[in-house]
C-alpha positions in Angstrom: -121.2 7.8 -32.5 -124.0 5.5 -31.2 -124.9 4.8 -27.6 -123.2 1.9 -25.8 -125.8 -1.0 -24.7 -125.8 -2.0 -21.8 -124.2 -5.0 -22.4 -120.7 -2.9 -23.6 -121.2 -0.5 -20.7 -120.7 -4.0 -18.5 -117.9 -5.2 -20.2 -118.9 -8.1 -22.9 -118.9 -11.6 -22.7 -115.8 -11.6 -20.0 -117.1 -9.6 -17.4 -121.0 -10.5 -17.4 -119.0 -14.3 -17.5 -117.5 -13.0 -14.2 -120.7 -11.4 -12.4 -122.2 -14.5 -13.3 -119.6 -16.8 -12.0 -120.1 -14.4 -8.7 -123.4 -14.2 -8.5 -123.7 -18.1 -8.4 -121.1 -18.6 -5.9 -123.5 -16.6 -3.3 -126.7 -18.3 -4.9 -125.3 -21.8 -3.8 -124.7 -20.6 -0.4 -127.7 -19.0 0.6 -130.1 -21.7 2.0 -133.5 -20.2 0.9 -132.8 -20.5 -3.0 -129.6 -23.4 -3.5 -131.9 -25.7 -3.3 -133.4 -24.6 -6.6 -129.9 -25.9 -8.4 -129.5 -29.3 -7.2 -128.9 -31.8 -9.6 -128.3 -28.9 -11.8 -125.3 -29.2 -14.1 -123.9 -25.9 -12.9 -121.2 -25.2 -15.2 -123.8 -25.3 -18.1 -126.0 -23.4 -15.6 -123.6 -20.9 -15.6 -123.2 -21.0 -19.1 -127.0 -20.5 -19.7 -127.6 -17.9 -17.3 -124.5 -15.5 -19.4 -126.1 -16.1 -22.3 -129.4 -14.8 -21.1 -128.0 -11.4 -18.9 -126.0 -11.0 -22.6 -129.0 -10.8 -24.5 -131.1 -9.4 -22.4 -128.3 -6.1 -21.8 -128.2 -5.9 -26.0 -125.4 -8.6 -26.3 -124.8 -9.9 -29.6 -126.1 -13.3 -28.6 -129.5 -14.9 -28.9 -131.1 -16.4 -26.2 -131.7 -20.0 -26.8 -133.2 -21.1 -23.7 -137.1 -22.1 -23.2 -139.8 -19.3 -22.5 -139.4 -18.0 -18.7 -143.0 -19.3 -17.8 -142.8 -22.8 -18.9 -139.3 -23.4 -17.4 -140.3 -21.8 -14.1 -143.8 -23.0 -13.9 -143.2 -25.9 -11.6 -140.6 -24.5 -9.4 -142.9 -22.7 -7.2 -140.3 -19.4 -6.8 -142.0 -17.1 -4.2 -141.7 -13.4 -4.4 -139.1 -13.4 -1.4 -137.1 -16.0 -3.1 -137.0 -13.7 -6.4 -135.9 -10.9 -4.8 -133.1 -12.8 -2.6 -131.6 -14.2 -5.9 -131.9 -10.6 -7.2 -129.9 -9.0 -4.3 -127.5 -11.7 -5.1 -127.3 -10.5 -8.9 -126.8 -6.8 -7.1 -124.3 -8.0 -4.8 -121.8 -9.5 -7.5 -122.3 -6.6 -9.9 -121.2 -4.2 -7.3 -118.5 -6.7 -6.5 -117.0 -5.9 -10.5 -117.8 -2.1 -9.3 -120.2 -1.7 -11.8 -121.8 1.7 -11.0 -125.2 2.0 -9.7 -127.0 3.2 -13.1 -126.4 -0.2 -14.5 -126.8 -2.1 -11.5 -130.4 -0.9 -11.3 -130.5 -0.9 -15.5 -129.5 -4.8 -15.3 -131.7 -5.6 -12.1 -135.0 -3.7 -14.4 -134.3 -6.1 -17.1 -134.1 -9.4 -14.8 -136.9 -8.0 -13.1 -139.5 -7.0 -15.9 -139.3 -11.5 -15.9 -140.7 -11.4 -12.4 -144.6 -12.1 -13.7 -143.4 -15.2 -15.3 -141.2 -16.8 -12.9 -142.8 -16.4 -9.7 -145.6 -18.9 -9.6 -146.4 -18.9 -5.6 -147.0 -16.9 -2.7 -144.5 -16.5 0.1 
């Protein structure tokens, strides 16, 4: 029998839906990064960022948005501002109880995207 991914061993489509849905709720309230989202159509936002923790975990779906250091080039997302969205990401996972091996598998993946989104200095 082959190994799960990562993306099974989460739940599919309906629970990383449901991190995600989490983990945007406490993005939007935490004044150092919501500011990052205005103007942002956040359902589709929400949407997006699904699709891309799917594919990145070994979902069955294909990540259509733009390359990670042409979309974040102008935002200017310090290192500090990274890491408080990543806690966020952390936070709702353990919210949906998922266990600490695939907190820190998903939280590898988002970070190994580090070098291309932060573009400045805190």
């Amino acid at each position: 029998m082959p190994e799960r991914t990562l993306y099974e061993r989460l739940g599919g489509e309906d629970a990383i839906t449901a991190v995600v849905d989490e983990f945007y709720d406490r993005v939007m309230e935490d004044e150092l990064v919501a500011g990052y989202f205005d103007g942002v159509d956040m359902q589709k936002q929400r949407a997006h960022q699904a699709q891309f923790i799917s594919s990145v975990t070994g979902g069955p779906v294909d990540y259509s948005g733009g390359e990670m250091a042409a979309v974040h080039a102008d935002m200017g997302i310090s290192p500090s501002e990274f890491q408080a969205i990543a806690t966020h990401l952390d936070d709702a996972l353990r919210t949906f109880d998922v266990d600490e091996d695939e907190r820190e598998a998903v939280l590898e993946e988002i970070a190994s995207y580090q070098g291309a989104i932060v573009t400045a200095a805190d």
